[in-house]
N, C-alpha and C positions, 0 to 999 in steps of 0.2 A: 370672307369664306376661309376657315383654316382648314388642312387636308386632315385626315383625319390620324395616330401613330402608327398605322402598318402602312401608308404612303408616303411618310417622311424621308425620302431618298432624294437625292440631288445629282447630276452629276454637276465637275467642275473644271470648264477648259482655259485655255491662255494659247493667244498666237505665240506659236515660236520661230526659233531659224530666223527670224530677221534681222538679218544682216547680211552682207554683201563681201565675200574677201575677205581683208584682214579690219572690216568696220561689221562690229559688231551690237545688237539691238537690245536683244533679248537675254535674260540671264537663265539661259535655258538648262543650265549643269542644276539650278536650284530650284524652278517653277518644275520642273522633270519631278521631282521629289513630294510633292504638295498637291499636283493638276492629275487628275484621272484621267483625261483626254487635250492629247496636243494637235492645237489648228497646225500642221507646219506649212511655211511658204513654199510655194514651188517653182520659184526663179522668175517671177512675171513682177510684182511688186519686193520684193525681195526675198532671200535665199539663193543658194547656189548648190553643185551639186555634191560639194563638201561637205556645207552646212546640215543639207537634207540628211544624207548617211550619217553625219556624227547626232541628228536628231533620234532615227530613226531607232539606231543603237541605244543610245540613252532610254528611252523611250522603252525597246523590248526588254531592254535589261530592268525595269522598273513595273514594269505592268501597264502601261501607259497606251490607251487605244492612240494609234494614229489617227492622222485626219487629214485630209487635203483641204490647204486655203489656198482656194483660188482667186484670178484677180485680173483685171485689165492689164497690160502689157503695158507697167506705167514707172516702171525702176525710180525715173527722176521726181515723182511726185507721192510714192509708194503707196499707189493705188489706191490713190485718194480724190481724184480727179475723173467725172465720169465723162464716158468715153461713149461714141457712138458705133460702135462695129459693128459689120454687117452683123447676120445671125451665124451663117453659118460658119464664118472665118471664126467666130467666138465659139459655137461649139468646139470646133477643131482645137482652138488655143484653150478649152477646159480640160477636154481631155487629152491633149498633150501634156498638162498640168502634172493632171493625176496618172496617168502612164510614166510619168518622170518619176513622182515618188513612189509609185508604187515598184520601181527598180530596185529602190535602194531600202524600201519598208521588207521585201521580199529579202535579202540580201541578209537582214537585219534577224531575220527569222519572223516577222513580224508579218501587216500586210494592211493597206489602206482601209478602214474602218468605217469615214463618213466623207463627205464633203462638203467645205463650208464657202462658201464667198467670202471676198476680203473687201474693207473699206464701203466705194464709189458701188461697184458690184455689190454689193450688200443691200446698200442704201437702193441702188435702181433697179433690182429686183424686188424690192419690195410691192413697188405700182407699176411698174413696168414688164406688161406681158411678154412682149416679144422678148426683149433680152431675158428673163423667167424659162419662157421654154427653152431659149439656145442654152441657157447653163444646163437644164433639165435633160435637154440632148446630147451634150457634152460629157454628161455624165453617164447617161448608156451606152453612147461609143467607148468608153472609158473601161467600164465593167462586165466582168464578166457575169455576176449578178447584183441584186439590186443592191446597191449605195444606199443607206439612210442620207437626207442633204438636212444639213443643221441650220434653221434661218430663223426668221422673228413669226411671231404666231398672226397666221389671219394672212401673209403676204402671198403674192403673184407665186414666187418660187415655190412655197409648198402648196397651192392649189394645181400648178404645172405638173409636179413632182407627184402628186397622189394620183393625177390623172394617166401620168405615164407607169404608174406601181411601184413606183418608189416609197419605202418609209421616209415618213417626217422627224423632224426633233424638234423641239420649240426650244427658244434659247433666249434668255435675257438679259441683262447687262447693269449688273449694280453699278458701273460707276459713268453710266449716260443716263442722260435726262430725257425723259418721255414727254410725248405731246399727251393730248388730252383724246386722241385716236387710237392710241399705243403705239407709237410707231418712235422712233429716235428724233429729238432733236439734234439740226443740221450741226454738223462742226463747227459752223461757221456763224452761228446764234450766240448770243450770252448765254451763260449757263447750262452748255449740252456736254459738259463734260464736268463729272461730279469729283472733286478734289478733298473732299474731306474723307478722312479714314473710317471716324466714326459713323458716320452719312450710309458711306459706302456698305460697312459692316450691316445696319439697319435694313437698307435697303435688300441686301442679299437676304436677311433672314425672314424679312416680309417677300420675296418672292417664293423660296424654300418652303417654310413654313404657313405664311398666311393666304399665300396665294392673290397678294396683290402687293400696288405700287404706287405712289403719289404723284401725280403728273408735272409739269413743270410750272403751272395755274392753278395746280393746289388741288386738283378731285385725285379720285381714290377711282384706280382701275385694276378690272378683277384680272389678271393672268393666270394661265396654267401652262407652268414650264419641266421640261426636262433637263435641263442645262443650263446652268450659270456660269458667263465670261468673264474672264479676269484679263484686262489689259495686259500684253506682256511688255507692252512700250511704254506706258507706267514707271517714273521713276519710284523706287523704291515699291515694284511690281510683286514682288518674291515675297517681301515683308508683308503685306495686304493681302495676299494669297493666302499664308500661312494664316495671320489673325482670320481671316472669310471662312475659313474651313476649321479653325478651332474654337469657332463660336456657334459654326453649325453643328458644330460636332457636343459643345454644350447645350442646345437646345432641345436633342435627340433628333436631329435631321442625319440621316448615312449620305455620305459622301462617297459615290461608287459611279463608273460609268455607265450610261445609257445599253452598252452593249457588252 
């Protein structure tokens, strides 16, 4: 299925702010430059309340929608680790999340744009309802109107999220390997993290462009996304940003944000 040339739009995000102090993750002075939408950390798997403001800045000063990535309250394993929290304690700690950046996005001139889950959250929102609606409630105590929540297409969180009227984003990920479900292979699998630049580049321009993806057992699944992620934890993340967006940009796909 290729889309047809007045649907070739993409956005294209990258986690940033991760880092903690004077330990730093992300090369966020240069993915700022490249990314049309920044996931930033809100202090739960990393970020702090430095990091946030000098994101958010960067960010307004470039055109850059913010985004809140939110996250289990996991610093020492950076929200990679899933966690069993109540519901409601998790709502509360979502939108504490995004009230935190929405301080310093406000400040910035700017102002929270989406909300994404990070890691662990990510992954157990996908099938897992109950935690699905706490993020989904988290994010209405949070806002004052409705949040688009940025997640994988078909999961728990945006069937929660549509049910409470929230907009969706569909979002993919050139450089993780799919099951044959769609859904992420586990970090902890061979092969769920895709290392090749050329790979990666492909894979971006058959989600963009053709509207599918080769699974990790070799079929061919159809997606349809609005959003493509660029690891910012990625070493040499910035460089592979830059290549993903000027080969979509040679294909005639626009690189612009969702919102």
């Amino acid at each position: 299925m290729t889309a047809s040339l007045a649907n070739l739009s993409i956005d294209l995000n990258a986690d940033l702010g991760e880092g903690f102090g004077r330990w730093q993750l992300t090369d966020d002075e240069a993915l700022l430059s490249i990314v049309t939408s920044a996931n930033v950390a809100c202090g739960f798997h990393a970020g702090d309340p430095s990091t946030m403001r000098r994101v958010c800045e960067l960010a307004a000063e470039r055109g850059v929608r913010v985004g809140a990535q939110v996250s289990y309250r996991d610093l020492a394993g950076f929200g990679r680790r899933s966690m069993d929290v109540p519901a409601r304690e998790l709502a509360d700690e979502i939108a504490y999340q995004i009230g935190a950046l929405e301080i310093f996005a406000r400040a910035a001139g700017t102002r929270v744009h989406y909300v994404k889950p990070h890691g662990a959250l990510y992954n157990r929102s996908v099938h897992d309802e109950a935690q699905a609606a706490a993020v989904v409630e988290g994010v209405r105590l949070a806002a004052g109107s409705p949040l688009p929540v940025l997640g994988l297409p078909g999961s728990r969180l945006h069937e929660a999220a549509r049910a409470a009227g929230l907009p969706v984003i569909a979002e993919a990920f050139a450089d993780r390997a799919y099951t044959a479900s769609g859904t992420l292979v586990p970090r902890t699998e061979p092969g769920a993290v895709v290392h090749d630049p050329d790979t990666v580049v492909k894979r971006a321009l058959g989600f963009a462009r053709d509207r599918v993806v080769t699974s990790i057992d070799g079929r061919r699944i159809e997606v349809d996304v609005r959003s493509l992620c660029v690891h910012g934890d990625t070493p040499g993340a910035a460089g592979l940003a830059r290549r993903v967006r000027s080969e979509l940009a040679a294909a005639g796909v626009r690189v612009a944000a969702f919102i």
